[in-house]
Each structure stands twice: as C-alpha cells, then as structure tokens.
N, C-alpha and C positions, 0 to 999 in steps of 0.2 A: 427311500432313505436319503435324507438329506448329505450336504456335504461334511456338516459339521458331526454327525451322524460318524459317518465315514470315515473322517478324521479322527473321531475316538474311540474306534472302534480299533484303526492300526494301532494306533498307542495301544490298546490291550495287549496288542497281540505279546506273545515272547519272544524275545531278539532269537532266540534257537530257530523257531517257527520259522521266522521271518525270513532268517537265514537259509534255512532249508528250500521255504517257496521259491528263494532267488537263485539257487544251484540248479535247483532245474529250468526255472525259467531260462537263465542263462546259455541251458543246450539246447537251448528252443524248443522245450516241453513245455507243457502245458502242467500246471499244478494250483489247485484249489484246498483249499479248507471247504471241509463238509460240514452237515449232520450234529453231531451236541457242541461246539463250539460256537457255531454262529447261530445256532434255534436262540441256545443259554444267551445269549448276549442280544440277541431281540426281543429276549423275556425279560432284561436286566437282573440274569442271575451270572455268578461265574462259575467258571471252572478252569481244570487245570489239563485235560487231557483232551487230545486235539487228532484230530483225522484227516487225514490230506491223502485225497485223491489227483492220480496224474497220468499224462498217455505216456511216460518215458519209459520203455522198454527195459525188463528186469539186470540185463545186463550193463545199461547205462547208471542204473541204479547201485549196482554193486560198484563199479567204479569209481561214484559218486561218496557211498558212504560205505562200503566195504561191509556189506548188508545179504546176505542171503534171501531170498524171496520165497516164502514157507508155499502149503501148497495149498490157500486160499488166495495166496496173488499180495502178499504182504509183508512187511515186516517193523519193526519196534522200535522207538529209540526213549530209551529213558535218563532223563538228567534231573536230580534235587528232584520239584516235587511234583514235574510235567511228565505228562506220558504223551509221546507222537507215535501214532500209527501212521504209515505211507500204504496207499494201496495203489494198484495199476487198475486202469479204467477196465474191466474186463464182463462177459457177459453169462451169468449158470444158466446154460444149456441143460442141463439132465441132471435127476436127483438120486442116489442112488443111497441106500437106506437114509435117507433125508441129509446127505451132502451133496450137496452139488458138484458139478463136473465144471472147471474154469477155460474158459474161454479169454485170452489178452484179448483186448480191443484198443479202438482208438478214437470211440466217440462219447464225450460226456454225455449224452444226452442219452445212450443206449445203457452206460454205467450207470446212473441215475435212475433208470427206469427199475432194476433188479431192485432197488431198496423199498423199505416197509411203508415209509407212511411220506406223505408230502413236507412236513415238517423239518425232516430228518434230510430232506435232497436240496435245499439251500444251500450254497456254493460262494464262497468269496476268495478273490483274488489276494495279491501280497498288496496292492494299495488298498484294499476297502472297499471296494468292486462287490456290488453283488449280484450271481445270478440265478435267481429264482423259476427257474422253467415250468415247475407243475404248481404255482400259486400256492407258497407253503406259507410263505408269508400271510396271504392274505384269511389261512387258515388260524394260523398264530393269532390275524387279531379277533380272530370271530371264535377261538378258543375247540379248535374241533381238532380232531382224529380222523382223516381221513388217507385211504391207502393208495397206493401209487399203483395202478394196472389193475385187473380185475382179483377184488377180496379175495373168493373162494379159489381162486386157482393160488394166489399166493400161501394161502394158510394149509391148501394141502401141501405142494412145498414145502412149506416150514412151517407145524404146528406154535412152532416158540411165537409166531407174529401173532399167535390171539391174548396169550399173557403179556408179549411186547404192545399191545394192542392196550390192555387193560392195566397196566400198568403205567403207561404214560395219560390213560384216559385218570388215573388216581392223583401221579405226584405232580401233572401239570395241572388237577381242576379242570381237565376238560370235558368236552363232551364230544361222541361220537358223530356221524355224521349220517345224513340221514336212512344208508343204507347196512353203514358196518355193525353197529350193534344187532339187527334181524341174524345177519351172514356169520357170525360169531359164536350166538347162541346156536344154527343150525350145525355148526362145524366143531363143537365143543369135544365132539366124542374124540378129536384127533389130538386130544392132550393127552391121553394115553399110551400116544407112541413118544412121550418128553420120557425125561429120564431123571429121575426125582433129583439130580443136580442142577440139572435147568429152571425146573421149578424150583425147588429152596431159593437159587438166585433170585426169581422175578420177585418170590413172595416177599424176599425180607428189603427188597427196594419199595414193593410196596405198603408194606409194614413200618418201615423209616419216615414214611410221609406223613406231613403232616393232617392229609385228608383219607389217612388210611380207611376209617370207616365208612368211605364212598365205595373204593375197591374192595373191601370185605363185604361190606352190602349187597357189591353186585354179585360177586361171586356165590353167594349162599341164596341170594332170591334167585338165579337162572341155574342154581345145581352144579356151579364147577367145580362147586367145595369136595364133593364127590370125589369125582373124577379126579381130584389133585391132590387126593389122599388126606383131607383134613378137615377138621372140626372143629370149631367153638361157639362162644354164646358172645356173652359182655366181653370184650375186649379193652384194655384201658391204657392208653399210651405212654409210653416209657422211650426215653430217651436213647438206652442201650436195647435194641433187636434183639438182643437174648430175652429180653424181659417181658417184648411182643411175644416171641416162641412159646414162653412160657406158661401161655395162657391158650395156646392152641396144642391140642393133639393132631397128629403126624406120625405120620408110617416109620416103622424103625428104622426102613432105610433109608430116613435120608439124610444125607451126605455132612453131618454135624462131627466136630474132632471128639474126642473122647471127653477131652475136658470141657467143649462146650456142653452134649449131656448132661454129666455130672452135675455142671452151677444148672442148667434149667431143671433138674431133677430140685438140687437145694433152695432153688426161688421158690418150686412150688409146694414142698415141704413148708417154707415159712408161711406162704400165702393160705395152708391150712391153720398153721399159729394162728394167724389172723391178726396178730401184730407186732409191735418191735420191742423185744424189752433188752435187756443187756444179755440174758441167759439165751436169746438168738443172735446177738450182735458178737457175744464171745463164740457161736457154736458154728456162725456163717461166713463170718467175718462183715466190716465195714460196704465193702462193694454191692455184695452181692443183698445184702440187707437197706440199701438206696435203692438197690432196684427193686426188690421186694415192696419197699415202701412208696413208691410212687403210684406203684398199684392199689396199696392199701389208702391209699390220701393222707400219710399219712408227711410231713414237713420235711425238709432235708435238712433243717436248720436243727430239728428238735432230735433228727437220731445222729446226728453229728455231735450233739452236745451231749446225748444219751452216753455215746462213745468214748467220748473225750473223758467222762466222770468216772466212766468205768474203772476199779484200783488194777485190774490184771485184763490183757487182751489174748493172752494165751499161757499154757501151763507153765512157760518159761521165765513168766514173769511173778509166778510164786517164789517167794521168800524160803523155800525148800526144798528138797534136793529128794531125790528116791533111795538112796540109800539113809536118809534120817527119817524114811516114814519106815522104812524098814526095819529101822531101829524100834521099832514102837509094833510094828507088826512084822514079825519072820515071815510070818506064810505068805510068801510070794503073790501066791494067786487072787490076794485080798485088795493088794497094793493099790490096784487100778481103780476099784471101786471107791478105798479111802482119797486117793485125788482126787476123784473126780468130787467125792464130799465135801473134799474143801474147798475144791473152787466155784462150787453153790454155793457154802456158806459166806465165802470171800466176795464174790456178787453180788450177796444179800445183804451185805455190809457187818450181818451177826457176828463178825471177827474181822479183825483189821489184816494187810498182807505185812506180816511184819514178825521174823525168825519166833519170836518170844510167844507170840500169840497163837501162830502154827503149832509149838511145838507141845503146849498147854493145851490146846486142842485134841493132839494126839492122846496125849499124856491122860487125858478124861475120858478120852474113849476107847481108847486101849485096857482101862478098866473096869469097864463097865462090864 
C-alpha cells in the first residue's frame, strides 16, 4: 500500500473512529481497525460499521468509555449512521454448545489467529498503517477464500464459518482456495446444528448480492439446499430480499415477523396472477406489486403509471359512504359484496367515482 494509499484511506476513516483509536493509544494500548472496514476499502467498496480490536484491559475500557464488556469480550458504540464494535485481543479455548469459552489476551497475532478467513484479519492503525500477518491482502487480489488455521477444525467450532464461507465466496465474486471448497462440502452435515436464525441471516446477504446465483448454484449442486431447509428452481432478482424469499420455499421456522410472511405470501399470490393490472395493484397495493413486478419483467415505469391512472386506490376513496349503500340495500350481510361490486366496476372504468354515478349504480341494481 502506497502512501498516498494511506493518506486516503485516513481521510475515510470517521473522526469518532479515529478518536477512539487515539484514547487508547494514548494509555499505551494497542488498538487497530479489523476485518470489514479495511477488506471494504481494499475492495474500494464502503461502509459504515467498523471493528477495532485492542489489548487494553476491560477495565481501562470502561473508564475510557463508560462501556461494560458483554461476555464475548466486547462492546458497541453507535452514533447517526456508524456502528463501532471495540473488542479485547482475547483467545476461544473451548466450545461449549458451539460458544466459546473467552480467554483476555495480549497478543494480536494470537487474537487474529481465532478469526475465519485471511481476508477478514487485515489490521490498520489510526495513521493508515497496515498490518497484514496471514497474507490477506494478497488473497484479496488474487480474489479467494481462504481460512485462517486448519479449515475442518475451525468449521467444527463454528458451523456458521461454512455459510460465512459461502457467502463472502458469493457477494465478493470469489473463489475458494484450493483446499476449502473439498473441506466444506465434507463438513456440510454440521449446518444442522445452526439455528434457522443464523441461516435466514447468511442467506438473505446472500440473496442481496448481486452474483446471488453463484451462491444458490453452489448451494443446490453440492446439497446444502437440503440441509438448510430450502428449495427452489429460477430465481429472479429483486431489489427488496423479501422478493428473493419469495420465490424460495423455507421451513416455517424461520425467523420472519408476521408481517414479513404475510407480503411474501401476497408477492406470491400475484406472481400466480402472473401480472399487474389495477384489480392487483388496488388489492396488493403499490409496493408490494414492484416487487411482484420485477420478477414478472415486467417495467417500473409502466405499473407506476398503471397506479397513478388508477380513479380509487382504496375503498376510502369511493365517492360513498356505507350507510348510502345501505340505503339501497338493508340487508346488512349483502353490503360487502355490493362494494366490493363497485370498486370492480369503478376499476373498469364502466362507471366513473363520482356520488351521482355511485348512487344510480345502486339504484339499478337494487331493482333488478
């Protein structure tokens, strides 16, 4: 990395950051930036959330920022729109149903070795300094995946490092290296001890990418689709991950709000319509019908204009009130079905939305 490199690479940094590295620096700790901030900015992508590793002891820590240290050896600082993790150099000794047991330490070189892939152990100082101990960089430019200490003993450890594995092999474009994809496919059976919330997460970062159908590819040629409780065929990329979801089946448990559900249930109701008219854009609404429609190919331009022409986008915007169709029909239990009457015909444009024409509407069918 050159200097001029270096030079703008501090300029990125965030003055909080920056500030932070120099509070400990200052008590004679040791404190680096890890892992997704400086891979991203070797990649020339950015971002906003930042990991600094340090040997200062959790105590000097809290004095520092009045910070409690959780019991992974960490803790958070969030400001607008940056997220800072601080962690202490520390070493997992024993896994005990797949958490590890923390160990403080006080050597970067032993803290660095616990982590997943080479990529991710890249280390920069508060001037721009970088220190690369396991040739991550040189992995970065040759575009691979490779893991830090021996594969299969890290993935029994942590099953999550073969979807973290497969997942940076997707949204970075890379490629494996020349022993982890064998070690991978041999260790697959141990994603059965994830917990369909860890999964959800990896998939829908993999589903976000823009080369998701590298990582769905591999996934279903080597059988992990299986194992990770899911299926599909064509998949077609959508802008909103609910609209990936949508086109995969997935075990009912996993970890989705109620209302997420719900709209991937209503994407995939449209997606049997099999296209956009107003009578799905009044019944789905706008959103959820862009997302439908990217998968149908079908324009954003043309069902935003489909929208926009539309005379009513809900029943509130009829010219009529429930107590004037009542007028017209007592029997309560009819009432629902006449609205809904009229805001087909009102769709179809067969009657304009407008009291006079509502009400002449009623008035002819109420005597028939």
């Amino acid at each position: 990395m050159d200097r001029f490199d270096t030079i703008d690479l501090v300029k990125k940094l965030d003055p909080l950051v920056k500030e932070i590295l120099e509070k400990i620096n200052n008590r004679r700790y040791e404190a680096y930036l890890v892992g997704g901030f400086v891979r991203d900015y070797l990649l020339h992508k950015t971002t906003y959330d930042y990991d600094i590793c340090t040997n200062a002891p959790a105590k000097e820590l809290f004095l520092l920022f009045h910070k409690k240290i959780n019991s992974y050896g960490s803790f958070r600082i969030k400001e607008k729109n940056i997220t800072i993790d601080i962690t202490i150099y520390r070493e997992e000794k024993e896994y005990h149903n797949r958490k590890p047991m923390i160990k403080p330490i006080n050597s970067l070189l032993s803290d660095l070795l616990r982590r997943d892939f080479t990529i991710n152990t890249i280390c920069m100082d508060k001037e721009g300094q970088i220190i690369d101990l396991f040739n991550g960089q040189k992995d970065l430019k040759e575009k691979r995946i490779r893991m830090v200490g021996d594969p299969t003993l890290k993935m029994q450890e942590d099953p999550l490092r073969i979807l973290r594995a497969i997942r940076f092999f997707t949204t970075l474009d890379f490629t494996f290296d020349s022993k982890l994809e064998k070690i991978l496919i041999e260790n697959k059976n141990l994603l059965k001890n994830l917990s369909t919330y860890r999964i959800k997460q990896e998939l829908s970062k993999i589903l976000s990418s823009p080369y998701y159908k590298k990582g769905l590819n591999f996934l279903k040629e080597n059988h992990f689709d299986i194992l990770l409780g899911i299926s599909y065929q064509e998949v077609v990329y959508t802008k909103e991950t609910l609209g990936m979801w949508a086109q995969i089946k997935f075990l009912k448990e996993f970890p989705f709000t109620k209302k997420e559900k719900e709209n991937i249930v209503k994407i995939q109701e449209i997606l049997k319509i099999k296209k956009i008219s107003k009578e799905v854009l009044y019944q789905y609404g706008l959103s959820l019908s862009l997302i439908a429609g990217e998968i149908l190919q079908v324009e954003k331009k043309t069902i935003v204009d489909l929208y926009n022409a539309m005379p009513i986008h809900s029943k509130k915007d009829l010219q009529i009130d429930f107590s004037e169709i009542q007028h017209y029909f007592p029997d309560s239990s009819k009432i629902k079905e006449i609205e809904k009457q009229l805001i087909q015909e009102v769709l179809k444009g067969t009657i304009q939305n407008t009291k006079e024409e509502l009400q002449n509407y009623l008035k002819n069918l109420s005597t028939r």
